[in-house]
C-alpha positions in Angstrom: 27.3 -42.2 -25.4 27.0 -38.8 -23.7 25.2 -36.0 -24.8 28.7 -34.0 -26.0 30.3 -36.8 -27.4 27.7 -36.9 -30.0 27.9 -33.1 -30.9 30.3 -30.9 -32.5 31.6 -28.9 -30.0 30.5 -25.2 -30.8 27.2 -26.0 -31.3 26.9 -28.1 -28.0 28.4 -25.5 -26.5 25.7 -23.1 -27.8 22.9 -25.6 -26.9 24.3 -26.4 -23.2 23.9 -22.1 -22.6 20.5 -22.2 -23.5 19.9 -24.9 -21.6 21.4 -22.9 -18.6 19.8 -19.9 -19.4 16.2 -21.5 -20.2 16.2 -23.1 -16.4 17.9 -20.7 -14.3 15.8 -18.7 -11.9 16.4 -15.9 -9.2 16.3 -17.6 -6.1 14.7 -14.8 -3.3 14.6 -15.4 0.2 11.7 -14.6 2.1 11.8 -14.3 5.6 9.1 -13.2 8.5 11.7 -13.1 11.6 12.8 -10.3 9.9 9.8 -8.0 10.1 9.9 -4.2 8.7 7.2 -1.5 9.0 3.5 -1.8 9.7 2.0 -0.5 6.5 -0.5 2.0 7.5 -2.3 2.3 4.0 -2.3 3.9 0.2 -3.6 7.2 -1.1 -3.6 10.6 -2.2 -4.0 14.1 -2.2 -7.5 15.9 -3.1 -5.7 18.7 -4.7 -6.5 19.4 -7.4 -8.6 16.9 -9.0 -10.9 17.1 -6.3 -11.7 21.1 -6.5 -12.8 20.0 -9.9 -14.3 16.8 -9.2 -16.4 18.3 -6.2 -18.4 19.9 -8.8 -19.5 16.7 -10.6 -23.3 15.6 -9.8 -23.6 13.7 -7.1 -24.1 10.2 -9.2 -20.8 10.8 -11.3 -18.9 11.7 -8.6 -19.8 8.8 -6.6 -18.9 6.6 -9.7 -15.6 7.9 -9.0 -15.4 7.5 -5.5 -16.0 4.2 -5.8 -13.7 3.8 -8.1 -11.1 5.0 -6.2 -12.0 3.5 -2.5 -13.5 -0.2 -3.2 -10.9 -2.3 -2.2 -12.0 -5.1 -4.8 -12.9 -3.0 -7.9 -10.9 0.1 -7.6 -7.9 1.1 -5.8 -9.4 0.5 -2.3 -6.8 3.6 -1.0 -7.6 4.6 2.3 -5.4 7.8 2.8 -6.8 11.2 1.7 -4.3 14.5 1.9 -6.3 17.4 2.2 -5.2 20.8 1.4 -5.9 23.8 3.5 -6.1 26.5 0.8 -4.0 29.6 1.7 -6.2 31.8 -0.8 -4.7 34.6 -2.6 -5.0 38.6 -2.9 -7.6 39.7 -4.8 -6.7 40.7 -8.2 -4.5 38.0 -8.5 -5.8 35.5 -11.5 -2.4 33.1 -12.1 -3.5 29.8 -9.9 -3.7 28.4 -13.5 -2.2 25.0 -12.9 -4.7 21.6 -12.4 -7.1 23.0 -14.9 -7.4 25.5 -12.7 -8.0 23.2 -9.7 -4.5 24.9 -8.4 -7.2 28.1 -7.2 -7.8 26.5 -3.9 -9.8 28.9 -1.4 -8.6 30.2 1.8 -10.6 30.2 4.9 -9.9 33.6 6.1 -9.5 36.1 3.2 -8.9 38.8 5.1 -7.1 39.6 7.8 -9.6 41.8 10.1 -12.5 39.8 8.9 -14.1 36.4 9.5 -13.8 33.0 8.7 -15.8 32.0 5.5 -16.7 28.5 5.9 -18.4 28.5 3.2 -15.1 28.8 1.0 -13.5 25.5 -1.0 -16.8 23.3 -1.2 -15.8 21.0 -4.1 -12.1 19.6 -2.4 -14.9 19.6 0.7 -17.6 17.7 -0.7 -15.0 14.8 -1.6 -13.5 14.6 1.6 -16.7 14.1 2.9 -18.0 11.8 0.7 -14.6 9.3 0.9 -15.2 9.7 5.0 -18.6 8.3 4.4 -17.4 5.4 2.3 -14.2 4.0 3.2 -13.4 1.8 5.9 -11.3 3.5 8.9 -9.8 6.7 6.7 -6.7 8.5 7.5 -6.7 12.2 6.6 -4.0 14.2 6.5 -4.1 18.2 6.1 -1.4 20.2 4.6 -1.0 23.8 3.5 1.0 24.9 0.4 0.8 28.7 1.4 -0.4 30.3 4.0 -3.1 33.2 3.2 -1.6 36.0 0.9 -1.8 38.4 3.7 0.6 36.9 6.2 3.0 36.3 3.3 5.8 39.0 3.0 4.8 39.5 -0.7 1.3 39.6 -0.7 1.2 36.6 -3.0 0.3 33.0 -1.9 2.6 31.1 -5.2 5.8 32.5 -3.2 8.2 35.9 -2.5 10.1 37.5 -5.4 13.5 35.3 -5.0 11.8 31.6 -4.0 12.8 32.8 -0.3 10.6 32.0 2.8 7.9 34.2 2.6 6.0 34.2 5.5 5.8 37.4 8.0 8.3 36.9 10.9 6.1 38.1 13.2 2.9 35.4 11.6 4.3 32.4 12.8 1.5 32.1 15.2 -1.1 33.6 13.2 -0.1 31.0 10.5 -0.5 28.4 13.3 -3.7 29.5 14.5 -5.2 29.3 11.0 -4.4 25.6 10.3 -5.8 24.4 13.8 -9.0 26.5 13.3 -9.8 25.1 10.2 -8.7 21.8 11.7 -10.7 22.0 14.5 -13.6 23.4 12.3 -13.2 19.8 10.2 -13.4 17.9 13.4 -16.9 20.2 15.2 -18.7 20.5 12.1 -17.7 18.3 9.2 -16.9 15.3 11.3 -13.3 14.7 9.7 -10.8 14.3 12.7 -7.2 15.4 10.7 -4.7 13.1 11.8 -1.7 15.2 11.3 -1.4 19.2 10.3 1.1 19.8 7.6 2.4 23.1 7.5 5.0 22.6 4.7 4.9 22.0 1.1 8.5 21.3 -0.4 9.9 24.4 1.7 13.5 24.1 0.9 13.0 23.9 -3.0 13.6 27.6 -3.6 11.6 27.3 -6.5 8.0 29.0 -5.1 8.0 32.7 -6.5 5.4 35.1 -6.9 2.9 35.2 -9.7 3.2 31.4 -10.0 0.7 29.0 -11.5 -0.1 27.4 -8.0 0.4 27.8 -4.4 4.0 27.6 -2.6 5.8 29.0 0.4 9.7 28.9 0.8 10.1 27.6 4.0 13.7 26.6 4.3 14.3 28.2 7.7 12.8 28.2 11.4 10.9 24.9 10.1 10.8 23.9 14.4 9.8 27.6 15.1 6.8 26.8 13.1 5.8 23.4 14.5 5.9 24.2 17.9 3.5 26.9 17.3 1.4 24.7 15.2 1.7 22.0 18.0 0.7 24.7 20.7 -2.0 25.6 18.8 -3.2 22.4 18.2 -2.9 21.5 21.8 -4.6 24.9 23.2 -7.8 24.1 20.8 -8.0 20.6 22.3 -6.6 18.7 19.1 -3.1 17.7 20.1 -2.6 14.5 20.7 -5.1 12.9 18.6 -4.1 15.5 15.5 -0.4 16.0 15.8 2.3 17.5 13.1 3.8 16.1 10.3 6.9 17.1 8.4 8.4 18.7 5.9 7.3 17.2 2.8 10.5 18.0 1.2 10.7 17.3 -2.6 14.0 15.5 -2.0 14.7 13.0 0.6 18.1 14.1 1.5 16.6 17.6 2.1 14.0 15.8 4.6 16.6 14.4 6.3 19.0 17.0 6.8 15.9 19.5 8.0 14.7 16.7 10.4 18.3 16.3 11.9 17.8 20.0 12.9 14.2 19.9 14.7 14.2 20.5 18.2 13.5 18.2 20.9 10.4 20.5 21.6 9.3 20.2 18.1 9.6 16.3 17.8 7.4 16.3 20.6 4.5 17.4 18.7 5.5 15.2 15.4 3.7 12.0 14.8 5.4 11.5 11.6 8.2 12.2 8.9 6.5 13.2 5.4 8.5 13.3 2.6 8.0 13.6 -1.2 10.4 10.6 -3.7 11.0 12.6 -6.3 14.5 13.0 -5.7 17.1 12.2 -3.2 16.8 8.3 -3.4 20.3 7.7 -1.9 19.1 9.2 1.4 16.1 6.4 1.8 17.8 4.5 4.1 19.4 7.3 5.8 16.0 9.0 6.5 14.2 6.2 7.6 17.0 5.3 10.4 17.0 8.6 11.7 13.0 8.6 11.7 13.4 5.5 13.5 16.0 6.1 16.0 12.9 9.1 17.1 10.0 7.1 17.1 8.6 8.7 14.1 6.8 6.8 11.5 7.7 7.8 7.9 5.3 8.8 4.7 6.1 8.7 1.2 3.5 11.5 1.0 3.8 12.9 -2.4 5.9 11.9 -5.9 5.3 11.6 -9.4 7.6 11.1 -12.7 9.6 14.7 -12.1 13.0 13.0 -11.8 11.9 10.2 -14.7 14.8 10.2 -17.4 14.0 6.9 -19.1 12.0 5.4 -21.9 10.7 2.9 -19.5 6.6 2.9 -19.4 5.3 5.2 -16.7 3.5 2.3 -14.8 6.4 -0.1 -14.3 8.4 3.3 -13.5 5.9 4.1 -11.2 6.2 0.6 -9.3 10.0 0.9 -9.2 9.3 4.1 -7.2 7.2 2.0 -5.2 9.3 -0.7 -4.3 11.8 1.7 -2.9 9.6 3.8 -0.9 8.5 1.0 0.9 11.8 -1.3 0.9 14.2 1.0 1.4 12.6 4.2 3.0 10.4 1.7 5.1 7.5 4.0 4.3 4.4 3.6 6.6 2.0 5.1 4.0 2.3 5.6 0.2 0.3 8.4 -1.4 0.5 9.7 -4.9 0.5 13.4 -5.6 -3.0 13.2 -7.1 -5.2 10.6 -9.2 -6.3 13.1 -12.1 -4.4 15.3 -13.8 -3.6 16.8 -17.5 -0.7 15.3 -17.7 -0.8 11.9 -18.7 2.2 10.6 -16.6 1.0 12.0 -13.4 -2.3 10.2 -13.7 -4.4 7.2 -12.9 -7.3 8.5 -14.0 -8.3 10.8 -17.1 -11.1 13.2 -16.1 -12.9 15.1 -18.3 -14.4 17.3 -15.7 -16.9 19.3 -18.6 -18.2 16.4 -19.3 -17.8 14.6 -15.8 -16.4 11.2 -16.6 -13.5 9.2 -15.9 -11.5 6.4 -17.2 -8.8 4.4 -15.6 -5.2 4.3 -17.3 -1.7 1.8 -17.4 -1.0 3.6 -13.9 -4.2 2.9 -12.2 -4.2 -0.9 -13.1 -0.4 -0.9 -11.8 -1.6 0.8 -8.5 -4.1 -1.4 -8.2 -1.8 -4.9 -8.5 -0.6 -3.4 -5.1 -3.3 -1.9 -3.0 -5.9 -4.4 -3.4 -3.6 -6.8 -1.6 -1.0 -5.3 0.6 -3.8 -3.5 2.8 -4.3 -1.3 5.9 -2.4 -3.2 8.9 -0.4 -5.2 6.5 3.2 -6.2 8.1 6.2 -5.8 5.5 8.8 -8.4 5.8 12.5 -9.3 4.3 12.9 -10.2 0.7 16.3 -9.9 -0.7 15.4 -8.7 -4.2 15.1 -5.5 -5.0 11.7 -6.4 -7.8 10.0 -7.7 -5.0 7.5 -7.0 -1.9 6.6 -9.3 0.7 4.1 -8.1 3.0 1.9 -10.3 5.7 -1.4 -9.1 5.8 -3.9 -9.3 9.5 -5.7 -12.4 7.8 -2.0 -14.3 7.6 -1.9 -14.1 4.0 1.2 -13.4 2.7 1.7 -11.1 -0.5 4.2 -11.2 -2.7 4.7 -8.8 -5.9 7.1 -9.1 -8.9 8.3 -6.3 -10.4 9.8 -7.4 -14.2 10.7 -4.1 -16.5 12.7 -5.5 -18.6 11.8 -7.4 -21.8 12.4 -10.9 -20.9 10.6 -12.9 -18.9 12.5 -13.7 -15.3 12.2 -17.3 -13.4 11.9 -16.9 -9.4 11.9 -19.3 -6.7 10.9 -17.8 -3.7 11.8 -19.8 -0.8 9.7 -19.9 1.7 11.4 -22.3 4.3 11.5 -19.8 7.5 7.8 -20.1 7.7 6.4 -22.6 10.4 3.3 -23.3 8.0 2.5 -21.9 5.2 -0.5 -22.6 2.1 -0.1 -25.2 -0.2 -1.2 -22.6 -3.7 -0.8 -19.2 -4.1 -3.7 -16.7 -6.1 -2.2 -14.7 -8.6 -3.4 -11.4 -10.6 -1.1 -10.0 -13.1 -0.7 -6.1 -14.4 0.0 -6.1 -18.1 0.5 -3.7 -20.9 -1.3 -1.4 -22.1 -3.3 -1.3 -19.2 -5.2 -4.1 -17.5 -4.9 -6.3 -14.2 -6.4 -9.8 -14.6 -6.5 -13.4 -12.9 -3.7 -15.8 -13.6 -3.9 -19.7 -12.8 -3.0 -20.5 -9.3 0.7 -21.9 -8.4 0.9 -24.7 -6.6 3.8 -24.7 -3.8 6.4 -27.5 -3.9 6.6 -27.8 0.0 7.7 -24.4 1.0 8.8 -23.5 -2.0 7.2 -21.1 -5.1 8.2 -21.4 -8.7 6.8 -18.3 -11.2 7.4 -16.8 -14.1 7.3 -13.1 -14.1 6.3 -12.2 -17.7 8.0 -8.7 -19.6 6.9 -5.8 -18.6 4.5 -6.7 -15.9 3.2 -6.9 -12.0 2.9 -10.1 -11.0 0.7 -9.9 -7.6 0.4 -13.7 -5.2 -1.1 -14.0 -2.0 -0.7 -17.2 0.0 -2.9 -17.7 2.6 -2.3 -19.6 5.9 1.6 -18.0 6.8 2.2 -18.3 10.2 5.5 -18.3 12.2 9.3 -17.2 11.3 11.9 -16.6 14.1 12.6 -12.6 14.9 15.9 -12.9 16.8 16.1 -9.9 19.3 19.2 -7.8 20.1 20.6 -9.0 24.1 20.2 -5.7 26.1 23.7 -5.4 28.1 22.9 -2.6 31.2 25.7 -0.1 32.0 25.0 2.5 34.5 27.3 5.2 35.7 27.2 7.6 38.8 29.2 10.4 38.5 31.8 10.1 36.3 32.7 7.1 37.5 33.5 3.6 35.8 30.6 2.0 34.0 29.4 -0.7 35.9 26.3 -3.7 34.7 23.7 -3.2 37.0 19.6 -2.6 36.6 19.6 -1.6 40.1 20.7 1.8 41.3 21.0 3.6 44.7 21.9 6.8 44.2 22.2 9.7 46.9 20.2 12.8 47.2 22.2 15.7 44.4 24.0 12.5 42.7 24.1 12.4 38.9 23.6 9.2 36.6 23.9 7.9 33.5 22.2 4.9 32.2 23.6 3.8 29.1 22.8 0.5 27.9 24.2 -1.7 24.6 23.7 -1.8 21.5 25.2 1.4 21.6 24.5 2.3 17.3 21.4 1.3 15.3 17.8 0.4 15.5 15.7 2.8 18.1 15.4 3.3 22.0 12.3 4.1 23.7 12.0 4.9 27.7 9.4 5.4 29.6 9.4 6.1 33.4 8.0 8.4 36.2 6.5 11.4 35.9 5.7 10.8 32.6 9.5 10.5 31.4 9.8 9.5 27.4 12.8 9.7 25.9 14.6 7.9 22.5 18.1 8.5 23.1 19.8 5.6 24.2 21.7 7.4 27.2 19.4 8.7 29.4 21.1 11.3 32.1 20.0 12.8 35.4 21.5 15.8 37.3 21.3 16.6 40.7 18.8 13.5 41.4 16.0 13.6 44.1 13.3 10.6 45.0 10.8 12.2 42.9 13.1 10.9 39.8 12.7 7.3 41.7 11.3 4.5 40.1 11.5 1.9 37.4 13.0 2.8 34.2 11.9 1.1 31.0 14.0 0.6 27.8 12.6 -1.1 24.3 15.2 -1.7 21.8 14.2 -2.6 18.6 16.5 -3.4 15.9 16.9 -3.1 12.1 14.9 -5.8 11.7 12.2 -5.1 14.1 13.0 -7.3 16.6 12.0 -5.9 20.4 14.0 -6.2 23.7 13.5 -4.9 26.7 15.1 -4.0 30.3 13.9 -1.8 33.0 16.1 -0.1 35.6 15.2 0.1 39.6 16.0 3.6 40.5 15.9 4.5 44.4 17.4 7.9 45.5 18.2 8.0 48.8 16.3 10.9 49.9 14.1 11.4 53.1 11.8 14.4 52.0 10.8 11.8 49.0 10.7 8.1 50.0 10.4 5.5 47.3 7.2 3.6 47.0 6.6 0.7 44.9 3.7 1.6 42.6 0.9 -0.5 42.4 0.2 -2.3 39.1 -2.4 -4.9 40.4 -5.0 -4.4 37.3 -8.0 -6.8 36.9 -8.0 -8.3 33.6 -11.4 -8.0 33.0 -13.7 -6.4 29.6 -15.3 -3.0 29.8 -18.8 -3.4 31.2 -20.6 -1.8 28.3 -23.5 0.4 30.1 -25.4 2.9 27.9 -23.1 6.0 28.4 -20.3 5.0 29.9 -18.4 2.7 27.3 -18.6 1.0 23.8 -15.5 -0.3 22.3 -16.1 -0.6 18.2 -14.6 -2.7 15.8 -11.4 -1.3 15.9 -10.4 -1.3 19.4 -11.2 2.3 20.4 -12.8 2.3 23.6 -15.0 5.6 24.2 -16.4 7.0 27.0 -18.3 9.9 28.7 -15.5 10.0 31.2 -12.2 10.8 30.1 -9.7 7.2 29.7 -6.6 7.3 31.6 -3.8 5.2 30.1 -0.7 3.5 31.7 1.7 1.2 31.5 2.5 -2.1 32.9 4.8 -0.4 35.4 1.8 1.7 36.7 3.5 4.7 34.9 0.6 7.1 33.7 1.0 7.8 30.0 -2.1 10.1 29.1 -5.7 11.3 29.4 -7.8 11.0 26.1 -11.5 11.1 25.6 -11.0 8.1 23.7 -7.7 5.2 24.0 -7.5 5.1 20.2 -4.9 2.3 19.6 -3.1 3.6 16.9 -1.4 6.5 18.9 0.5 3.8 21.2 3.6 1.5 20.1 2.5 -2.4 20.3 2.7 -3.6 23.7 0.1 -4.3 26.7 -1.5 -1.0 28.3 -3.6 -0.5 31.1 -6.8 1.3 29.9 -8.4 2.9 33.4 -12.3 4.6 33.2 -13.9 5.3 36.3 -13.8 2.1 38.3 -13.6 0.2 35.3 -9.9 -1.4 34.8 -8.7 -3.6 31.6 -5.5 -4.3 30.1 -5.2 -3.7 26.1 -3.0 -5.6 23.8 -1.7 -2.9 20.8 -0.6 -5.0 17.8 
């Protein structure tokens, strides 16, 4: 006799749906062919906890410095935001915000008189002291204001209506103020800014005068401004090594309709898209495909509960934000607006700055269930679940975090099949309520399969060593080339005469991104690429990466010979020796990260002979991954970028 032939049939009805609901699990597929951004890091901004904290003693504050940068213990970020104080008229007394930690100091307070480099030592002091204990840091600077006496209004919170408020005719003074202080950071301090920020939610409208922090409306001219603050970078001897980032809009679909606008001059000098989450999560997607489509890497830089309208707890809100930053937007780098505040919801830690201590909260164990184990260099890859990371980190572990909310535990299987090999247990740490992160038992895998729980109202954080393989399956490049306006013809090989015009315009002709590279230093990311009224100094071979949505390279390069006498083609030369870098007492040293120095400047090219650039140093993280040729004096290798 069956099982419902010896019920009554309501209750086995009842009993058969628990049965069902006790053993079903959320299957989630996880799959490395499919691989998303490199994930450059976690962090914050030193305003304005750290104008206060710079004050501590020297043993309290380096309690908290470790408890923000040790990678095992704390939160191990990596990513400090720096703000260039603006610095307001004096008389003015209303930077009341941050425990007062909103009163940052400008550089130059006047306009006829000199730089005080003495201003701003607390925010200072930290940034140095992180520089000095965290492994390879990424600083970022970024100005909220620029001094009160370029402003039109004389006051550094904003004009009188939220408008912009910087002098028409300051643009360049503005510009020459951040790259001083930059440079300054870089000769003296020994901090080497990344990027230059020169916005601070610029389009918000909502920075007016007499406000309780800094804030400059910003909303138009935004590529006026970074091509001066890219000229002035390059002038002082910065640029490339510290580029410009924008706009740090507070909502994403305002960061994406101000980057659609940027000029080709001033997405020359951009490294990367910043952007705060608070709002305008509908335009994730849409902001990281256009980022992409330029070659432009993409911050979460800033965000916070402003747009929270739930009773959920602030931590598991927090990791929602998270998990579409980094899914959806594809972020490179997250980085929370600051890790102390008076707020409780916009905190990890509470400081009590009087008495200098400091205790960790809910949203700094939550924080932590992530960046102790998706670290610097870490590869995100496909997951189709929307409460779940995957993430393969440079030792071949793979991490996987659960998101549950909601208050019922949730059953997963995460299958695991399109890895070649993978570990046979998985480690797991798990964020709870009210506030703690602790080791679980270890999961053993059944093949290539994971069963968990993920308990209410937790973070549930496993890393699987030993994941190799998983098939990326590249878009096929299809070559169309047009002289003229002629028929479009498949060809990589092109003869055109002496005046001609072309067009090379190869397939997929919508999505992922296009990178070219070819003589005379030519870059471009459109996928059409056009010439007018060609000579043979536009000869040569042509380069073209496609990479697709899910980061998947192909490549083709095009053999373009114009017919021209006064300019013959010649094939270039790319015999390269592949041999190491004699290390000789000052000529070369190459350090655990791949940056090769040298007393003589290092010329770069690529594999076509193409020269990209000159550099005191070939610092690998400025380059897409691919092989280079690294060139110092006599001295020849080839590099691989990862």
């Amino acid at each position: 006799m069956n099982f419902l032939s010896r019920c009554m049939v309501p209750s086995c009805i009842a009993v058969a749906a628990f049965s069902v609901a006790v053993s079903a699990q959320t299957k989630v597929v996880v799959d490395p062919g499919k691989k998303y951004q490199v994930f450059e890091g976690w962090g914050s901004s030193l305003c304005w906890w750290a104008v206060k904290a710079g004050a501590w003693s020297e043993e309290n504050r380096s309690k908290l410095i470790g408890a923000i940068a040790d990678p095992d213990t704390g939160l191990g970020y990596t990513i400090f935001r720096y703000n260039i104080g603006g610095g307001d008229q004096p008389g003015h007394n209303h930077l009341d915000k941050g425990d007062g930690g909103a009163n940052v100091p400008g550089y130059k307070p006047t306009e006829k008189g000199d730089y005080d480099w003495t201003a701003d030592p607390y925010q200072r002091t930290i940034a140095l002291e992180l520089a000095k204990r965290v492994k390879d840091p990424i600083f970022e600077a970024f100005s909220n204001s620029p001094p009160w006496w370029m402003t039109k209004s004389g006051c550094v919170s904003g004009s009188s209506d939220g408008s912009d408020n910087l002098k028409s005719d300051y643009f360049d003074d503005f510009a020459d103020y951040l790259s001083e202080v930059a440079l300054h950071f870089k000769t003296e301090w020994g901090i080497t800014f990344r990027t230059v920020e020169p916005f601070n939610e610029p389009s918000a409208g909502w920075w007016k005068a007499n406000g309780g922090q800094e804030g400059c409306g910003f909303k138009n001219n935004q590529s006026q401004m970074i091509v001066e603050l890219g000229k002035a970078l390059k002038k002082k001897g910065l640029f490339p090594e510290t580029s410009v980032s924008a706009a740090d809009e507070t909502n994403i679909g305002d960061a994406l309709s101000q980057f659609n606008r940027y000029s080709a001059e001033a997405l020359s000098y951009m490294f990367q898209v910043n952007t705060h989450s608070y709002s305008g999560g509908d335009s994730r997607k849409a902001l990281f495909n256009a980022a992409f489509a330029k070659d432009k890497k993409v911050w979460q830089s800033e965000t916070g509960p402003l747009s929270k309208n739930s009773d959920e707890h602030i931590a598991l809100w927090m990791a929602g934000v998270i998990l579409a930053d980094l899914r959806d937007m594809k972020a490179n780098a997250w980085v929370d607006w600051q890790l102390g505040d008076p707020a409780e919801n916009w905190r990890s830690f509470v400081m009590d700055h009087r008495k200098q201590t400091f205790t960790p909260n809910a949203r700094f164990y939550m924080h932590a269930a992530f960046s102790r184990y998706i670290r610097p260099g870490s590869r995100i890859i496909d997951s189709d679940n929307g409460n779940t990371l995957a993430a393969i980190r440079p030792d071949n572990a793979l991490v996987l975090v659960v998101r549950n909310s909601g208050s019922s535990d949730v059953k997963y299987s995460f299958d695991l099949t399109a890895f070649d090999k993978i570990g046979s247990n998985a480690k797991v740490v798990r964020f709870d309520l009210p506030g703690s992160l602790t080791p679980q038992s270890d999961i053993a895998l059944s093949g290539k399969s994971l069963s968990m729980t993920a308990k209410a109202q937790t973070v549930t954080t496993m890393v699987i060593d030993g994941a190799e393989g998983g098939v990326c399956k590249p878009s096929e490049i299809i070559p169309y080339v047009k002289l003229h306006n002629g028929d479009w013809k498949e060809a990589t090989e092109v003869e055109p005469r002496k005046g001609d015009s072309l067009v090379i315009g190869p397939h997929p002709w919508e999505g992922g991104r296009w990178v070219w590279n070819g003589p005379n230093d030519f870059k471009s990311t459109d996928r059409e690429i056009r010439f007018k009224k060609m000579d043979g100094t536009m000869s040569g071979y042509y380069k073209a990466v496609h990479t697709n949505a899910v980061g998947c390279e192909s490549s083709m390069t095009f053999k373009i010979v114009v017919d021209d006498p006064d300019h013959p083609f010649v094939e270039p030369d790319t015999t390269v020796q592949d041999t190491p870098v004699v290390v000789l007492p000052g000529l070369a040293r190459e350090n655990a990260n791949g940056i090769i120095r040298a007393d003589a400047p290092v010329q770069v090219f690529d594999m076509l002979g193409s020269f990209l650039k000159s550099m005191p140093e070939f610092r690998p993280q400025l380059f897409r991954p691919g092989i280079y040729i690294v060139k110092q004096g006599n001295n020849i290798r080839q590099v691989r970028v990862r």
